[in-house]
C-alpha positions in Angstrom: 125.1 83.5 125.0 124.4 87.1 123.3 121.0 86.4 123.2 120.9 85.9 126.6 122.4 89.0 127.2 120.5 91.3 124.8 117.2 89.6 126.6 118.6 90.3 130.2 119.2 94.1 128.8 115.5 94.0 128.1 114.6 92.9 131.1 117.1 95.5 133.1 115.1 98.2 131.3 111.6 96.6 132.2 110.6 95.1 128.5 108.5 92.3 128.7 109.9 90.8 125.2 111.6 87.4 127.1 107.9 86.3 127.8 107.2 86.7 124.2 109.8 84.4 122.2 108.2 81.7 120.7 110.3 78.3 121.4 112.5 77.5 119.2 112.5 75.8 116.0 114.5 72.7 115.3 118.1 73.0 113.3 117.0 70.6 111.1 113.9 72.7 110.2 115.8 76.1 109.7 118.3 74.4 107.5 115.6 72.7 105.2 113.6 76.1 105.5 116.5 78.3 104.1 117.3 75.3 101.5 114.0 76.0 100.3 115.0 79.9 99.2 117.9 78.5 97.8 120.3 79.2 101.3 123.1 77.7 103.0 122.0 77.9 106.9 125.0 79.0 108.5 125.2 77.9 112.1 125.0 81.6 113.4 121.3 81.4 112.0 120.4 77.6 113.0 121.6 78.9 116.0 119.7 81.9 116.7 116.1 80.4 115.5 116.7 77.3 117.6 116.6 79.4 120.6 113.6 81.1 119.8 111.2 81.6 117.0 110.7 85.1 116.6 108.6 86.9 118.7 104.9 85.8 119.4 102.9 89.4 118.3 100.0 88.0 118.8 100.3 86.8 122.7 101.9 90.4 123.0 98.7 92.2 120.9 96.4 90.1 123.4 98.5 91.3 126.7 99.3 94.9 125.9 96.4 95.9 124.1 97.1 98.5 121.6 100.5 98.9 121.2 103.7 98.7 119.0 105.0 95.7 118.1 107.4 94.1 120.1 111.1 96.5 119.5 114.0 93.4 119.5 117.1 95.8 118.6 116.6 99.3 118.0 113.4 99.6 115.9 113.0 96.5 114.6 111.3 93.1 115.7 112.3 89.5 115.5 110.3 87.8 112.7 109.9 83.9 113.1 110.9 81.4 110.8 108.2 81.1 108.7 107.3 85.1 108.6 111.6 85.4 107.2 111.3 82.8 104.5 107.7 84.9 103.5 109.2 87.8 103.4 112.6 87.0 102.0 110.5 85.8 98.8 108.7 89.1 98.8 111.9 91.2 98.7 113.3 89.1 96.4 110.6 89.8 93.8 110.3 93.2 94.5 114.1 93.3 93.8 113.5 92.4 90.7 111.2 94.5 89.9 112.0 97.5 91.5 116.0 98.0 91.8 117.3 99.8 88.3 120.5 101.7 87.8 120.8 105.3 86.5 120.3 104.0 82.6 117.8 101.7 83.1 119.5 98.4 83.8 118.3 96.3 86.6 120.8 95.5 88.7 118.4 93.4 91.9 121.6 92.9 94.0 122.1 96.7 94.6 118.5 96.4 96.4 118.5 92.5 97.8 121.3 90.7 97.7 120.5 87.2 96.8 122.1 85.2 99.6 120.4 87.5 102.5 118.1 86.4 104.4 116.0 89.0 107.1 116.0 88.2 110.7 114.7 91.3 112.1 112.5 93.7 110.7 111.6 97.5 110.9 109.5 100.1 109.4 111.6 100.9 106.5 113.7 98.4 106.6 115.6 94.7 107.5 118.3 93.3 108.9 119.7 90.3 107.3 122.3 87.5 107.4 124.3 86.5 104.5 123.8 83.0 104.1 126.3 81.5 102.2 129.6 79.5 102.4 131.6 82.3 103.9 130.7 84.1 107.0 127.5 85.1 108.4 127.7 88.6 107.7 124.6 91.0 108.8 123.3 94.0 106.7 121.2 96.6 107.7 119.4 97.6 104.7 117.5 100.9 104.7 114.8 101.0 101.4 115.2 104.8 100.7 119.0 104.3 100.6 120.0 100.5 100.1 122.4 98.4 102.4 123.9 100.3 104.9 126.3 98.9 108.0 127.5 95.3 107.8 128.5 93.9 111.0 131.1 90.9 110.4 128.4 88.0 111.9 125.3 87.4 113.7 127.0 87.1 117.5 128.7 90.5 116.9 125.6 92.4 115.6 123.8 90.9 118.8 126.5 92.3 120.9 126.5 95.4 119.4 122.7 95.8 120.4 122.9 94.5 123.8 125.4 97.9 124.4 123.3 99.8 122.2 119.7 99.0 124.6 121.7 99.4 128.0 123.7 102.8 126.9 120.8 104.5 124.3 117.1 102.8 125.4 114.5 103.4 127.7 111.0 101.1 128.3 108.0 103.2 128.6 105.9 101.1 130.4 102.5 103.6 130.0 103.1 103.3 125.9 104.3 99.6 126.2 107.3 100.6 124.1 111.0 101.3 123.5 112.3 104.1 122.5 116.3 105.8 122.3 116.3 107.8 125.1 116.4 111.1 122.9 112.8 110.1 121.5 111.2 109.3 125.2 112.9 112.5 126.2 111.4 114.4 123.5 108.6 113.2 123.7 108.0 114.4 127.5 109.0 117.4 126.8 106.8 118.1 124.3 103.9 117.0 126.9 103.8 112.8 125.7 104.2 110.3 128.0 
């Protein structure tokens, strides 16, 4: 499984984040959670929250003592279930509040699609699966510049950062974090750990 894969990549590199994935939640309960927000579960996403739950910050607060969150792909964490649906009602209204066009029309969809639905999250901004009908498509969506690379389903973007940890990432144990291997070298040459 990519999942698998991507956790074993972590592991390679010395990142705790395995002992930290919450168990997973039951297919029935995704499916009724993303019903809820008005979503068709596709089985890419029933999937991936049945085998795990997000990430459990708190456990990894208590452990590590002050430190970053927990860093799933790239810069971004897994959110669970419950944290998602939350937050996918957030962006939804700040969509509509928020996303206008050059004349003053608001046009939500440019910002938030309706039929995403955010699995991992970052500083500035999400990664979400399409949920609808068709395929699971994922989105990275940047806020200062809108949606940005789509990757053609869930298993495929989960690839894609399984080769991007092993080639591009390094665990700094000292700052319990990870970092691209530019940053961590940067930041020891400039006198960091």
């Amino acid at each position: 499984m990519a999942l698998d894969a991507l956790v074993e990549e972590h592991r390679r590199l010395g990142s705790p984040i395995g002992d930290y994935l919450r168990p997973g939640t039951p297919p029935a309960a995704v499916a009724a959670q993303l019903e809820g927000l008005g979503l068709t579960a596709p089985p890419e996403v029933v999937d991936l929250y049945g085998w795990a739950d997000g990430t459990d910050e708190l456990a990894w607060q208590a452990a590590a003592g002050p430190a970053p969150f927990l860093r799933f792909v790239g810069d971004a964490y897994f959110s669970t279930l419950d944290d998602a649906g939350r937050w996918c009602r957030s962006i939804r209204d700040l969509a509509s509040t928020v996303a206008y066009d050059s004349d003053g029309t608001l046009v939500p969809d440019e910002l938030w699609h309706p039929t995403w639905f955010p699995v991992l999250r970052q500083d500035r901004g999400e990664f979400a699966v399409a949920c609808s009908r068709g395929a699971a498509t994922v989105h990275s969506v940047v806020w200062e510049t809108g949606p940005g690379q789509a990757y053609p389903n869930l298993i495929e973007f989960i690839r894609n950062a399984a080769s991007e940890l092993r080639e591009h990432f390094v665990w700094l144990p000292d700052d319990k974090v990870l970092l691209r291997r530019e940053v961590a070298d940067l930041r020891q040459s400039l006198g960091g750990t």
